[in-house]
mmCIF file of the N, C-alpha and C atoms, coordinates in Angstrom:
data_MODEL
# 
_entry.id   MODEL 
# 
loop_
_atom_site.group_PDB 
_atom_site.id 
_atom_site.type_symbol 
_atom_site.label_atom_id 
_atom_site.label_alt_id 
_atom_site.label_comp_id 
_atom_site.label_asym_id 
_atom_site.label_entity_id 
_atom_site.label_seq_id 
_atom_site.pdbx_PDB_ins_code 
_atom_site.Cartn_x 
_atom_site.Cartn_y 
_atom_site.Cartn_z 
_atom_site.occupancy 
_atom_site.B_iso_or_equiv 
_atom_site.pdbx_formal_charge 
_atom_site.auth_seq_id 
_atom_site.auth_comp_id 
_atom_site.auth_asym_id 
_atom_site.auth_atom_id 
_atom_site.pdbx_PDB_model_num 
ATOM 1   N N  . UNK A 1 1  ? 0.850   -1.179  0.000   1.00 0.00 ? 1  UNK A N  1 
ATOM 2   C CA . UNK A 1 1  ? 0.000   0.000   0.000   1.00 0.00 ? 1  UNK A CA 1 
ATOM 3   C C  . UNK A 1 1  ? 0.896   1.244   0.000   1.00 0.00 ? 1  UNK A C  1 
ATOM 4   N N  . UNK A 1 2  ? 0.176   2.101   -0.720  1.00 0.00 ? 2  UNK A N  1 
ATOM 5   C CA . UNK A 1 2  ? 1.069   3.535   -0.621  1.00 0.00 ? 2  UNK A CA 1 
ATOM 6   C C  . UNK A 1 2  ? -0.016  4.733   -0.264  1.00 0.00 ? 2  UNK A C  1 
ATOM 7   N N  . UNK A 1 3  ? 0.747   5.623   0.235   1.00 0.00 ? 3  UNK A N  1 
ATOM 8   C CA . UNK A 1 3  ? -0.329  6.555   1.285   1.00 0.00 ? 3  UNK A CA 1 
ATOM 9   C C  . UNK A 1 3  ? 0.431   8.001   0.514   1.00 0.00 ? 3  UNK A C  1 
ATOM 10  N N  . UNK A 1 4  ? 0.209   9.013   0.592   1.00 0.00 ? 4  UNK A N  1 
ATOM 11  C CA . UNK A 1 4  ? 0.092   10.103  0.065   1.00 0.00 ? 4  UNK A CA 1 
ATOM 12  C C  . UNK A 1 4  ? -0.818  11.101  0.844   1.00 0.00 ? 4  UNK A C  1 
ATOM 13  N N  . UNK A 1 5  ? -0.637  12.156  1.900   1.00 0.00 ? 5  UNK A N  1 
ATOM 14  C CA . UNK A 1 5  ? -1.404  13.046  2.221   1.00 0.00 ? 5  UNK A CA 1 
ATOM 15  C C  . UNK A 1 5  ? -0.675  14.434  2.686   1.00 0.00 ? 5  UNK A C  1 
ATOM 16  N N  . UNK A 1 6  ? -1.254  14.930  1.693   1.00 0.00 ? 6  UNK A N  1 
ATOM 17  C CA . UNK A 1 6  ? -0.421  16.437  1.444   1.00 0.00 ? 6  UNK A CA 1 
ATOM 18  C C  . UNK A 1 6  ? -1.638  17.504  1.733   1.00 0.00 ? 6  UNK A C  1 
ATOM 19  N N  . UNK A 1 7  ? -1.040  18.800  2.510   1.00 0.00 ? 7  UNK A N  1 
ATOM 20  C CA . UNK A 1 7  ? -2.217  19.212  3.248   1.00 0.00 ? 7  UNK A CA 1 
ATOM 21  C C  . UNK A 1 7  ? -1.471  20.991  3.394   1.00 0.00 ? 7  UNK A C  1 
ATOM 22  N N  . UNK A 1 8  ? -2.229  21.684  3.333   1.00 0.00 ? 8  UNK A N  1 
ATOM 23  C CA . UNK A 1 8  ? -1.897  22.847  3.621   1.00 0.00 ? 8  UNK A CA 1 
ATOM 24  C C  . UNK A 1 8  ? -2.628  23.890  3.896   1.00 0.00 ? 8  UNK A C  1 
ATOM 25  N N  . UNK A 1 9  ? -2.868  24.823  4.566   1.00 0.00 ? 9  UNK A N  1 
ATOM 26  C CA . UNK A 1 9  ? -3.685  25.896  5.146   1.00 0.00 ? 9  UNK A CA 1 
ATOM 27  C C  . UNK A 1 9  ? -3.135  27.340  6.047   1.00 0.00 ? 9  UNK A C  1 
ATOM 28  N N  . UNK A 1 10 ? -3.840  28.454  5.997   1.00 0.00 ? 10 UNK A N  1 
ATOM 29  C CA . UNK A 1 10 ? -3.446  29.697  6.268   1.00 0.00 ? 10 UNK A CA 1 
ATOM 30  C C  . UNK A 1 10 ? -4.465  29.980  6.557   1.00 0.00 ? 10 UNK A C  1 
ATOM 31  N N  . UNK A 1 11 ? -4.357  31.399  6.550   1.00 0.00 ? 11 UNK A N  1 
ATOM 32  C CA . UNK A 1 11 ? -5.131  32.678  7.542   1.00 0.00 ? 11 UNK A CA 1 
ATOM 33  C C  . UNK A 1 11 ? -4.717  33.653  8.168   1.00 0.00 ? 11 UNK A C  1 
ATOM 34  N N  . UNK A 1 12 ? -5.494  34.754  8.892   1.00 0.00 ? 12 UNK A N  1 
ATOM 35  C CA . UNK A 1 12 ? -5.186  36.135  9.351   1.00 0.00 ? 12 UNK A CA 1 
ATOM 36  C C  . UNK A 1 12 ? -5.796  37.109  8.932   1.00 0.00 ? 12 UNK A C  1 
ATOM 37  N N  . UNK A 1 13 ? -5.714  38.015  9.755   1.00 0.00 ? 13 UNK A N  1 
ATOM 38  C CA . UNK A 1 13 ? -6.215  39.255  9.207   1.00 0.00 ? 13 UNK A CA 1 
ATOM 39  C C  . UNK A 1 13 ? -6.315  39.759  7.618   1.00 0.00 ? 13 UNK A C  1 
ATOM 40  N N  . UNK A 1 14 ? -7.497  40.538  7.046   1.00 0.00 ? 14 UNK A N  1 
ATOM 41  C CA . UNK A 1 14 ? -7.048  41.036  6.102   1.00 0.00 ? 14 UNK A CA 1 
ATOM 42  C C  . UNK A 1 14 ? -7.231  42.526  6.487   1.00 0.00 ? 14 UNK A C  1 
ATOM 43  N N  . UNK A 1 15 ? -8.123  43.021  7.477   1.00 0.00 ? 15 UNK A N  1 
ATOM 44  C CA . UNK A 1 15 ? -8.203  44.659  8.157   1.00 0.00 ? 15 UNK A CA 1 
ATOM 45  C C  . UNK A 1 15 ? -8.118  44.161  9.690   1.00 0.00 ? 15 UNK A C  1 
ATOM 46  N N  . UNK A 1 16 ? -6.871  44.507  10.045  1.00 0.00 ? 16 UNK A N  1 
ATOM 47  C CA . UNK A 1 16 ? -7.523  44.456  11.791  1.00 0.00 ? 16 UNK A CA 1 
ATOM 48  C C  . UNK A 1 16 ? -8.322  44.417  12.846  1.00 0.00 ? 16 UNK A C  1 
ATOM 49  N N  . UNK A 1 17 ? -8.834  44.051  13.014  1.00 0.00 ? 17 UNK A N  1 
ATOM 50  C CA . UNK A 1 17 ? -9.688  43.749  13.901  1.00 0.00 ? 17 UNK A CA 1 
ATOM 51  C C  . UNK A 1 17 ? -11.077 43.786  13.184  1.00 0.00 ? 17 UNK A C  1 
ATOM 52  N N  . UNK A 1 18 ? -10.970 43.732  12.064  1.00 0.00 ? 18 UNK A N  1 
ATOM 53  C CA . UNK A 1 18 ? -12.756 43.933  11.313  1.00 0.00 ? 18 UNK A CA 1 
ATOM 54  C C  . UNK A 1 18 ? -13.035 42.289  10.709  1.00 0.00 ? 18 UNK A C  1 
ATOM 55  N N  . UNK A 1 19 ? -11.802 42.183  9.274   1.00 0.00 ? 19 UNK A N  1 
ATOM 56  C CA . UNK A 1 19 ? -12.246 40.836  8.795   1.00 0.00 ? 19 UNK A CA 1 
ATOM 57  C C  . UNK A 1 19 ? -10.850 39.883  8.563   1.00 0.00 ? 19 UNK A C  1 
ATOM 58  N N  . UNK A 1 20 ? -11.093 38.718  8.575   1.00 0.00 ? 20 UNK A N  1 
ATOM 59  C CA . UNK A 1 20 ? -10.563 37.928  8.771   1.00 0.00 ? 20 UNK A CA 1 
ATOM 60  C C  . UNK A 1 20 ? -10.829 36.874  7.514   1.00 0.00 ? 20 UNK A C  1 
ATOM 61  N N  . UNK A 1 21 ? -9.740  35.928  7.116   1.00 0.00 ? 21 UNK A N  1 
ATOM 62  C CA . UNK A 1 21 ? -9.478  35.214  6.462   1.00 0.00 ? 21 UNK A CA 1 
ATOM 63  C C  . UNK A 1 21 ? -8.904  33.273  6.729   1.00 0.00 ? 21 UNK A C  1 
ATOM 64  N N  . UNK A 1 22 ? -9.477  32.101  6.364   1.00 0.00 ? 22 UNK A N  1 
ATOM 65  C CA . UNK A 1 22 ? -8.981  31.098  6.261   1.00 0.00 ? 22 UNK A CA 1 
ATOM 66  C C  . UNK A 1 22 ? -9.038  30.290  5.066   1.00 0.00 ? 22 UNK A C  1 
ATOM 67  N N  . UNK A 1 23 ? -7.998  29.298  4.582   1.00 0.00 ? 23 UNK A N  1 
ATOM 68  C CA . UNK A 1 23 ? -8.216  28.553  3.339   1.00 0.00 ? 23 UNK A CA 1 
ATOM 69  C C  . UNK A 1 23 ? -7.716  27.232  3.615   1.00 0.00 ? 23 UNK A C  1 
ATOM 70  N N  . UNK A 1 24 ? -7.748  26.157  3.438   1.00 0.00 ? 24 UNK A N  1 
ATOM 71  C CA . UNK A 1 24 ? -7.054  25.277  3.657   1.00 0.00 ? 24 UNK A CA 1 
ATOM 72  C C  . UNK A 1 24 ? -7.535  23.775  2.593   1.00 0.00 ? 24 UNK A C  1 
ATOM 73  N N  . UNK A 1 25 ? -6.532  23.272  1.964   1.00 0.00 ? 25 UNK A N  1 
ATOM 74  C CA . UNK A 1 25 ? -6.207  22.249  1.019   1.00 0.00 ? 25 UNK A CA 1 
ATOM 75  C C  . UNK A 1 25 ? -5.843  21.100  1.431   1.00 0.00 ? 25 UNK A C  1 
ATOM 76  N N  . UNK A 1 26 ? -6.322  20.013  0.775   1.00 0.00 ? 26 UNK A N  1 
ATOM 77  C CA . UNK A 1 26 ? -5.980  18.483  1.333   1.00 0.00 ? 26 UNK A CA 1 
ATOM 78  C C  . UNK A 1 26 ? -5.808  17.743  0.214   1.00 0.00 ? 26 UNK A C  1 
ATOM 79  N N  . UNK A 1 27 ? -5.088  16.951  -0.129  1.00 0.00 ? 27 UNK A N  1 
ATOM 80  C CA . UNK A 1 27 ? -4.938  16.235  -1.090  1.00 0.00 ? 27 UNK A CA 1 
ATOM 81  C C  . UNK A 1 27 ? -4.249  14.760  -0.500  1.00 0.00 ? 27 UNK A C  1 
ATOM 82  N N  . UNK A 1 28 ? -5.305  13.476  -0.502  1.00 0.00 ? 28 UNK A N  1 
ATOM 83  C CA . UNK A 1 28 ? -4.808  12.638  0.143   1.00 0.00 ? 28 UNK A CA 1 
ATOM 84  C C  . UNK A 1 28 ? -5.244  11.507  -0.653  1.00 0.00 ? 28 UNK A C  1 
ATOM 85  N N  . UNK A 1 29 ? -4.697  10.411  -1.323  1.00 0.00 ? 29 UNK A N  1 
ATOM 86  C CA . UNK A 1 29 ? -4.120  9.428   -2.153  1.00 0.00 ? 29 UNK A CA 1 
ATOM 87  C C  . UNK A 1 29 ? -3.838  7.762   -1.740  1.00 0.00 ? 29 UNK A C  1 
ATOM 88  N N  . UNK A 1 30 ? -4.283  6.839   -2.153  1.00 0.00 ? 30 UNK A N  1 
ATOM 89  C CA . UNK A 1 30 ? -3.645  5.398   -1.524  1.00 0.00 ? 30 UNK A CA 1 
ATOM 90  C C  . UNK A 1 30 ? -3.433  5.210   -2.853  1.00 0.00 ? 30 UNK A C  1 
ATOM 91  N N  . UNK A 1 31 ? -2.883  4.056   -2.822  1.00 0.00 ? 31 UNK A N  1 
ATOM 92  C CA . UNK A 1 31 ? -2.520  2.608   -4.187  1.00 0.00 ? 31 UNK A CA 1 
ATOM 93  C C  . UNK A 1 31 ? -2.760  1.768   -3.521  1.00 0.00 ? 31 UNK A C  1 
ATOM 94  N N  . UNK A 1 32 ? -3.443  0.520   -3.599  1.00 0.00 ? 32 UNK A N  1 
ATOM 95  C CA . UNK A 1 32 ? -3.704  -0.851  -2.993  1.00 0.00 ? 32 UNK A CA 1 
ATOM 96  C C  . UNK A 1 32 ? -3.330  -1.696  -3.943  1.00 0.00 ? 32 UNK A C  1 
ATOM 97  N N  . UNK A 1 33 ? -3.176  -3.135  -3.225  1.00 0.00 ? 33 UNK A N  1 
ATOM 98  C CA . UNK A 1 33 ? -2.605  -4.138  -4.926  1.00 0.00 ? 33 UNK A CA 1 
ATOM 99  C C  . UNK A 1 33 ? -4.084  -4.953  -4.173  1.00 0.00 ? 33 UNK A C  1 
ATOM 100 N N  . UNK A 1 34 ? -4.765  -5.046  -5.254  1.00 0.00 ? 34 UNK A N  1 
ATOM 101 C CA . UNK A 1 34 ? -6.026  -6.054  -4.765  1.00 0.00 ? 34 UNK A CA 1 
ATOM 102 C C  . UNK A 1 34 ? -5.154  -7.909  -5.856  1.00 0.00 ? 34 UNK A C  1 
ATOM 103 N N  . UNK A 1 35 ? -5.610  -8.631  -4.936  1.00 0.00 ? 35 UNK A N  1 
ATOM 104 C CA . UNK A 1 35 ? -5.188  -9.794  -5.502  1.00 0.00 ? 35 UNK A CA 1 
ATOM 105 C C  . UNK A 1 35 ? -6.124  -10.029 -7.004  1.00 0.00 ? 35 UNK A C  1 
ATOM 106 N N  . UNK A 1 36 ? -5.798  -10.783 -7.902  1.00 0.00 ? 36 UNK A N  1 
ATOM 107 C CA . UNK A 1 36 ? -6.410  -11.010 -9.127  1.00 0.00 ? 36 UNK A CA 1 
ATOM 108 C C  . UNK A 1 36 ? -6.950  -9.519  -9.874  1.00 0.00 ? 36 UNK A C  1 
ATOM 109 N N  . UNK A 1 37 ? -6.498  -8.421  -9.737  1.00 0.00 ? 37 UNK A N  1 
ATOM 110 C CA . UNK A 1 37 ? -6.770  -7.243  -10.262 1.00 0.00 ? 37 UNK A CA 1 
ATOM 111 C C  . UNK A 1 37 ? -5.401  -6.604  -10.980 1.00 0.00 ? 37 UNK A C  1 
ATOM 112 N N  . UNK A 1 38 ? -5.558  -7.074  -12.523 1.00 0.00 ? 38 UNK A N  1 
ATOM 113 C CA . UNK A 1 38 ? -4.550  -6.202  -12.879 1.00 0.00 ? 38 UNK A CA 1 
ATOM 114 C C  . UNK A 1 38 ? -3.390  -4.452  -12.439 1.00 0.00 ? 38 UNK A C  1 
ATOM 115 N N  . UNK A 1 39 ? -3.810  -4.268  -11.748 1.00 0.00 ? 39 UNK A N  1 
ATOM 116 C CA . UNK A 1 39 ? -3.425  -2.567  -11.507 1.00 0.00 ? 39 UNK A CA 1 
ATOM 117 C C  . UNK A 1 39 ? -3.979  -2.473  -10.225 1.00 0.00 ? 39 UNK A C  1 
ATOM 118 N N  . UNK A 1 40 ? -2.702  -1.241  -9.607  1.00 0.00 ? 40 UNK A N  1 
ATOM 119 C CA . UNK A 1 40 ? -3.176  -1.142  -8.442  1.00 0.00 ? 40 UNK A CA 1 
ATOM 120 C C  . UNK A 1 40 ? -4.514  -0.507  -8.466  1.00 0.00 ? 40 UNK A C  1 
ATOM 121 N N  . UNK A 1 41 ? -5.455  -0.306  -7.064  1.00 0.00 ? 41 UNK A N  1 
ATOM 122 C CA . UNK A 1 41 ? -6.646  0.459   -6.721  1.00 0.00 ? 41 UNK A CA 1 
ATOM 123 C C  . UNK A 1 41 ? -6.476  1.350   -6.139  1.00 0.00 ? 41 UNK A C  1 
ATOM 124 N N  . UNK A 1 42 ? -6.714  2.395   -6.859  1.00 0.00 ? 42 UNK A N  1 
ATOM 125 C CA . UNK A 1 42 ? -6.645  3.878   -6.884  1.00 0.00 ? 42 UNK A CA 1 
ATOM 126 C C  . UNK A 1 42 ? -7.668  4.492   -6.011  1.00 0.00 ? 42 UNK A C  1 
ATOM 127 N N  . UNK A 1 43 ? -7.445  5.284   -4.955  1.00 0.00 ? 43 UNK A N  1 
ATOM 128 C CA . UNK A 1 43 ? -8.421  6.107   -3.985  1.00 0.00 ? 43 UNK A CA 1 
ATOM 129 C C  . UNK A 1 43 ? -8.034  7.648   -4.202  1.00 0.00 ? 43 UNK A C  1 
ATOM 130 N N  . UNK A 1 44 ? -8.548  8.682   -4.165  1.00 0.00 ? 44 UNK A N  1 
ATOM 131 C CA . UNK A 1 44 ? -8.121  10.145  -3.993  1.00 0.00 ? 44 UNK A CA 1 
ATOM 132 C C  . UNK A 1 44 ? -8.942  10.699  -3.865  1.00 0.00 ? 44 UNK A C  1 
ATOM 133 N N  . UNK A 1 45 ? -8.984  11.539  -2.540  1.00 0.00 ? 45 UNK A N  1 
ATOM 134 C CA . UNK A 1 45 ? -9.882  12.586  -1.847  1.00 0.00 ? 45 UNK A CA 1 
ATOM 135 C C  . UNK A 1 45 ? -9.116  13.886  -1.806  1.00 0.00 ? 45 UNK A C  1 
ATOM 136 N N  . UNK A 1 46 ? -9.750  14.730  -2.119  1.00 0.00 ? 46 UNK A N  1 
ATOM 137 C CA . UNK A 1 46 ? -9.951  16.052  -2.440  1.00 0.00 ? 46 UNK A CA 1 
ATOM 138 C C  . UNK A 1 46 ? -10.936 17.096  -1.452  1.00 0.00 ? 46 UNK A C  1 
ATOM 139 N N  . UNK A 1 47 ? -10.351 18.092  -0.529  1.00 0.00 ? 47 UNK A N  1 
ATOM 140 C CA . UNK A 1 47 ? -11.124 18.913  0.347   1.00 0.00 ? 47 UNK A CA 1 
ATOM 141 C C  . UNK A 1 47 ? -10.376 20.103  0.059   1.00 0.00 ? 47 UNK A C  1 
ATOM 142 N N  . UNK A 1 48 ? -11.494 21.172  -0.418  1.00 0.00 ? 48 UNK A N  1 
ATOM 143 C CA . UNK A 1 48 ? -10.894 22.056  -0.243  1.00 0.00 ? 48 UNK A CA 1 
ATOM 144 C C  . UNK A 1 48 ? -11.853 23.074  0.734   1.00 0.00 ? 48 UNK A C  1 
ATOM 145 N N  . UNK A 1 49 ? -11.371 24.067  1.532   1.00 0.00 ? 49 UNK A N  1 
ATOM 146 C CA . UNK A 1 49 ? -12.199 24.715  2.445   1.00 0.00 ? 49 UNK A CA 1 
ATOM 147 C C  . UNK A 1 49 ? -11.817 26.149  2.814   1.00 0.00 ? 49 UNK A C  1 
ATOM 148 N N  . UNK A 1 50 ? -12.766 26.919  2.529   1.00 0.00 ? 50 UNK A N  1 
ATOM 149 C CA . UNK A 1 50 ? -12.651 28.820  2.768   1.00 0.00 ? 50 UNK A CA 1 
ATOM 150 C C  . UNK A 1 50 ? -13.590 29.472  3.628   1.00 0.00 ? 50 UNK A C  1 
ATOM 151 N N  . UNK A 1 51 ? -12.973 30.412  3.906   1.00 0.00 ? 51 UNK A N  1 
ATOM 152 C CA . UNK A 1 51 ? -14.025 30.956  5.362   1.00 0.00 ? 51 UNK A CA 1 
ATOM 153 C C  . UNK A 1 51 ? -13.405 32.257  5.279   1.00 0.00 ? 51 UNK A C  1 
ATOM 154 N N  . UNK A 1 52 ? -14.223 33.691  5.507   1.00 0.00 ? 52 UNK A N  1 
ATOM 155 C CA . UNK A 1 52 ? -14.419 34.733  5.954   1.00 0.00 ? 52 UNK A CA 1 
ATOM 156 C C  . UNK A 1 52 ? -15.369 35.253  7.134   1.00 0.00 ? 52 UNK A C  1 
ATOM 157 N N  . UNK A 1 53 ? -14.293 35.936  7.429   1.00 0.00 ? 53 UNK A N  1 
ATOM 158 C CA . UNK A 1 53 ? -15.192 36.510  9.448   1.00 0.00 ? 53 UNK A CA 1 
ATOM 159 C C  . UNK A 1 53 ? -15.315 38.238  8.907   1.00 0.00 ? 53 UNK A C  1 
ATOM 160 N N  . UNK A 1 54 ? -16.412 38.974  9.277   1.00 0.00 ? 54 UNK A N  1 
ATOM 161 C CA . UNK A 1 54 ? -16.045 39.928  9.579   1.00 0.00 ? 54 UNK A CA 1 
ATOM 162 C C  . UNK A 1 54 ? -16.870 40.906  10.939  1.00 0.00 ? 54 UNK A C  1 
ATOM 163 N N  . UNK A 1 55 ? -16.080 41.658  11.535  1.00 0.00 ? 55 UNK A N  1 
ATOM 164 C CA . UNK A 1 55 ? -16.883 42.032  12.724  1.00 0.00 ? 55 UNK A CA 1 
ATOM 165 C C  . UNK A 1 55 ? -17.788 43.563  12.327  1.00 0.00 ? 55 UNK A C  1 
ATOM 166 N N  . UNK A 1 56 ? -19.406 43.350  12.258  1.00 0.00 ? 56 UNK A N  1 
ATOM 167 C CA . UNK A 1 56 ? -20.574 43.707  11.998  1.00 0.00 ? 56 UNK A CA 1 
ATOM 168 C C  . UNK A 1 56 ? -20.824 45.333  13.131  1.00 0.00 ? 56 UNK A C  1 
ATOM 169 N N  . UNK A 1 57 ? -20.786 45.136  13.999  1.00 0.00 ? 57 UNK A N  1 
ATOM 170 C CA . UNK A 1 57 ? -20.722 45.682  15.396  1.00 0.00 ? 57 UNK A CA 1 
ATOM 171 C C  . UNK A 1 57 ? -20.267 45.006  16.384  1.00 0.00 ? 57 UNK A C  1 
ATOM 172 N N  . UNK A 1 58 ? -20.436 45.939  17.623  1.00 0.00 ? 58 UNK A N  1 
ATOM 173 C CA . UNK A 1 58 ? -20.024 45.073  19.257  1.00 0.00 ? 58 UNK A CA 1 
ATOM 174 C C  . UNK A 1 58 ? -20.690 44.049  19.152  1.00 0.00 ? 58 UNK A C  1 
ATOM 175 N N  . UNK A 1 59 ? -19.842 42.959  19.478  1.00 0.00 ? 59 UNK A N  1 
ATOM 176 C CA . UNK A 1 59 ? -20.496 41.740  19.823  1.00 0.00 ? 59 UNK A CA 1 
ATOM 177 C C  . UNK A 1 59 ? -21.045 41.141  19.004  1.00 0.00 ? 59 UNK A C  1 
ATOM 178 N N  . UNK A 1 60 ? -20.993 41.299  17.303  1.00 0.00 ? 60 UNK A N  1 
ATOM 179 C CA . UNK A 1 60 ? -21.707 40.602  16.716  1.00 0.00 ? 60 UNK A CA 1 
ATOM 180 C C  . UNK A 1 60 ? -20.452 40.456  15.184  1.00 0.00 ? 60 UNK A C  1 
ATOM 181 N N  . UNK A 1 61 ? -20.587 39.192  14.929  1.00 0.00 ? 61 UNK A N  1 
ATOM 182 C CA . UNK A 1 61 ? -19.420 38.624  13.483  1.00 0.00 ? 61 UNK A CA 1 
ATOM 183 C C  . UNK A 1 61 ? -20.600 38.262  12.137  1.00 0.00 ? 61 UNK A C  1 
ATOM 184 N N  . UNK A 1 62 ? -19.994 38.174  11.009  1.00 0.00 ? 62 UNK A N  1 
ATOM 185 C CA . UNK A 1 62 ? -21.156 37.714  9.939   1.00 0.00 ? 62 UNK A CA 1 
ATOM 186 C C  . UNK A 1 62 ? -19.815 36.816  9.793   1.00 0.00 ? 62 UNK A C  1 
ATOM 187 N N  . UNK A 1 63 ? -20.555 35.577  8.854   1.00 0.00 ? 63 UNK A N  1 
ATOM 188 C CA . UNK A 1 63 ? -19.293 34.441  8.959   1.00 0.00 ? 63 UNK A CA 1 
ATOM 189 C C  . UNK A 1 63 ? -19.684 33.450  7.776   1.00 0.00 ? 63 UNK A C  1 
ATOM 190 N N  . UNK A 1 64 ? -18.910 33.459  6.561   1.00 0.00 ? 64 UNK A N  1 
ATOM 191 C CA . UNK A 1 64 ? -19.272 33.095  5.336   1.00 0.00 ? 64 UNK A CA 1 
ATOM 192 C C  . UNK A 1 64 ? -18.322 31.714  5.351   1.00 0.00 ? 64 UNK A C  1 
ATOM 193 N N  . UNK A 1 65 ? -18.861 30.069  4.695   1.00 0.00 ? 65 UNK A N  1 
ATOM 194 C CA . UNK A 1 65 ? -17.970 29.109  4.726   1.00 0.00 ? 65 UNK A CA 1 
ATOM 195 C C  . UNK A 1 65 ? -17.999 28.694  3.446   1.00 0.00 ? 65 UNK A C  1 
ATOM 196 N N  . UNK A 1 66 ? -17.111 27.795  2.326   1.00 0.00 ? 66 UNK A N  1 
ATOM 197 C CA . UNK A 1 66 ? -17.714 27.029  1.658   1.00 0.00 ? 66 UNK A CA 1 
ATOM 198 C C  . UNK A 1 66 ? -16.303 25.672  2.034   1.00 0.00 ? 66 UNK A C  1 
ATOM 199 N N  . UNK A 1 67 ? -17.084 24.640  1.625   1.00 0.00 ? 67 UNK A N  1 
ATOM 200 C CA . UNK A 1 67 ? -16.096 23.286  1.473   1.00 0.00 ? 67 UNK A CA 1 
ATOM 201 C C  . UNK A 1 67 ? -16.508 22.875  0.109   1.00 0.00 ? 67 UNK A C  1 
ATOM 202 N N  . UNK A 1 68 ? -15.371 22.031  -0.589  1.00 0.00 ? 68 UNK A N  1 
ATOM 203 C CA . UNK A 1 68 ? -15.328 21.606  -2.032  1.00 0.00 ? 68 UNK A CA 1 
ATOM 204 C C  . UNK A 1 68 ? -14.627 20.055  -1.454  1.00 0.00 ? 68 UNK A C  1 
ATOM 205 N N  . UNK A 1 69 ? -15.849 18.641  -1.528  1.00 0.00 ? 69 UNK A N  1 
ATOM 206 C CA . UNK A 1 69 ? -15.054 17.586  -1.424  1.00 0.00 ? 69 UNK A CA 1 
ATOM 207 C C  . UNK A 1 69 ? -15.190 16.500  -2.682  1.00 0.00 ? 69 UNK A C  1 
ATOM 208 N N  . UNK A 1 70 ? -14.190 15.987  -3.398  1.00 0.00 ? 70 UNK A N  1 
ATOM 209 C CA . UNK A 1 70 ? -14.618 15.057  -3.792  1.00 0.00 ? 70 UNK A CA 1 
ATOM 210 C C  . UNK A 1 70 ? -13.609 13.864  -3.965  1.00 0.00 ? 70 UNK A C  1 
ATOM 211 N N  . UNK A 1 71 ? -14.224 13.051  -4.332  1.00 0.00 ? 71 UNK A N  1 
ATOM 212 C CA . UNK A 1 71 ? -13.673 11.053  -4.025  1.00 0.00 ? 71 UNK A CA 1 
ATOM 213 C C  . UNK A 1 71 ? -13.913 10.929  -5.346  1.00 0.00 ? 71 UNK A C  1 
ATOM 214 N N  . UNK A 1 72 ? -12.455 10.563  -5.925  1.00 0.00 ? 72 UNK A N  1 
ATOM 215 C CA . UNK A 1 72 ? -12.010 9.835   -7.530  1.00 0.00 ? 72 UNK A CA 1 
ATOM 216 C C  . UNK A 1 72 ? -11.571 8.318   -6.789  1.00 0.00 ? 72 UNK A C  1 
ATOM 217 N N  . UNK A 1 73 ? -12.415 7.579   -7.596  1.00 0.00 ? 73 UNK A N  1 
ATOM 218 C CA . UNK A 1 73 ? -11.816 6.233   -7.845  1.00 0.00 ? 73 UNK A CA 1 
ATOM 219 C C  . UNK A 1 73 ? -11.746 5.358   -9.250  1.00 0.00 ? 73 UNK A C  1 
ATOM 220 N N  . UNK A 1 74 ? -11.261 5.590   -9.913  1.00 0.00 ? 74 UNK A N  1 
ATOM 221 C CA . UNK A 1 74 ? -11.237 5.370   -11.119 1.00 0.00 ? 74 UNK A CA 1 
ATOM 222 C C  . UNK A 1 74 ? -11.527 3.864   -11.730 1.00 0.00 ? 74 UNK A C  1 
ATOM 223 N N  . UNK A 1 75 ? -11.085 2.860   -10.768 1.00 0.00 ? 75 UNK A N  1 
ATOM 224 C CA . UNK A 1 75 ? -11.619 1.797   -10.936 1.00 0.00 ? 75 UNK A CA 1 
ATOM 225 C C  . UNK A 1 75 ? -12.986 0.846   -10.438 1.00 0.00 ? 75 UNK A C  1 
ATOM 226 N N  . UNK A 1 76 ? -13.192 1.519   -9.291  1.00 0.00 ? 76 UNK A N  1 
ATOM 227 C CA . UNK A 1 76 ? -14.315 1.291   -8.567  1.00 0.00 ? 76 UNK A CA 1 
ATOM 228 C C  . UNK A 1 76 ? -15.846 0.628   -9.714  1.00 0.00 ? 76 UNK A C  1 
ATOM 229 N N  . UNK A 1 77 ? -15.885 -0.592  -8.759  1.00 0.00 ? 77 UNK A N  1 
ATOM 230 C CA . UNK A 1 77 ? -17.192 -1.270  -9.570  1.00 0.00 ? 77 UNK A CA 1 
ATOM 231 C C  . UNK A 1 77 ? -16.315 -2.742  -10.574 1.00 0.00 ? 77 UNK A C  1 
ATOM 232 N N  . UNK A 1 78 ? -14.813 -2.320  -10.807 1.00 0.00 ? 78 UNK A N  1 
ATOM 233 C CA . UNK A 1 78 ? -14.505 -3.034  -11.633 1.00 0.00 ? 78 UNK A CA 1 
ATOM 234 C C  . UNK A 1 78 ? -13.896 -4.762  -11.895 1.00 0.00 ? 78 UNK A C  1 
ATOM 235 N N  . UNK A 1 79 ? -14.178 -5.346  -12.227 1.00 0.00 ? 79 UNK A N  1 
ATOM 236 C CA . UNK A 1 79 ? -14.273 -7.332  -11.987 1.00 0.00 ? 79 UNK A CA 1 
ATOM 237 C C  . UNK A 1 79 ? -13.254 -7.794  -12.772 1.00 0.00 ? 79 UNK A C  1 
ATOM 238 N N  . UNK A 1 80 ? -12.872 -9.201  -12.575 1.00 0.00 ? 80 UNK A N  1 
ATOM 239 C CA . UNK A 1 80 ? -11.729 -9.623  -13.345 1.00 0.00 ? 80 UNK A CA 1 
ATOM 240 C C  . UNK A 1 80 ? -11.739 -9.368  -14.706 1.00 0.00 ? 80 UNK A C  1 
# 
């Protein structure tokens, strides 16, 4: 088996004390050897994720998210 997970993320201010910023990337991968299956079996997940803060008034934030996930398996379903 082979593993692969590569990952990275940031953030901080973009105005001081008003709004704020996060992003963060994942990219994570196997190879499996399935017995009687020509080629290894391929897995790869994909997340990607963003977020903005910003402060509205005292005591109050507005707070925007999105996530992007998706699962490639290219062989999946497939028989001798």
């Amino acid at each position: 088996m082979k593993l692969n997970d590569f990952n990275g993320d940031g953030g901080g201010p973009i105005v001081r004390d008003r709004l704020w910023w996060f992003g963060s990337a994942r990219d994570y991968t196997t190879l499996e050897q399935v017995i009687g299956f020509p080629k290894d079996f391929k897995s790869n997940l994909r997340n990607y994720t963003a977020r903005l803060n910003t402060q509205v008034g005292r005591g109050n934030q507005l707070s925007g998210f999105w996530t992007y996930n998706k699962k490639f398996q290219p062989n999946r379903g497939a028989g001798l």
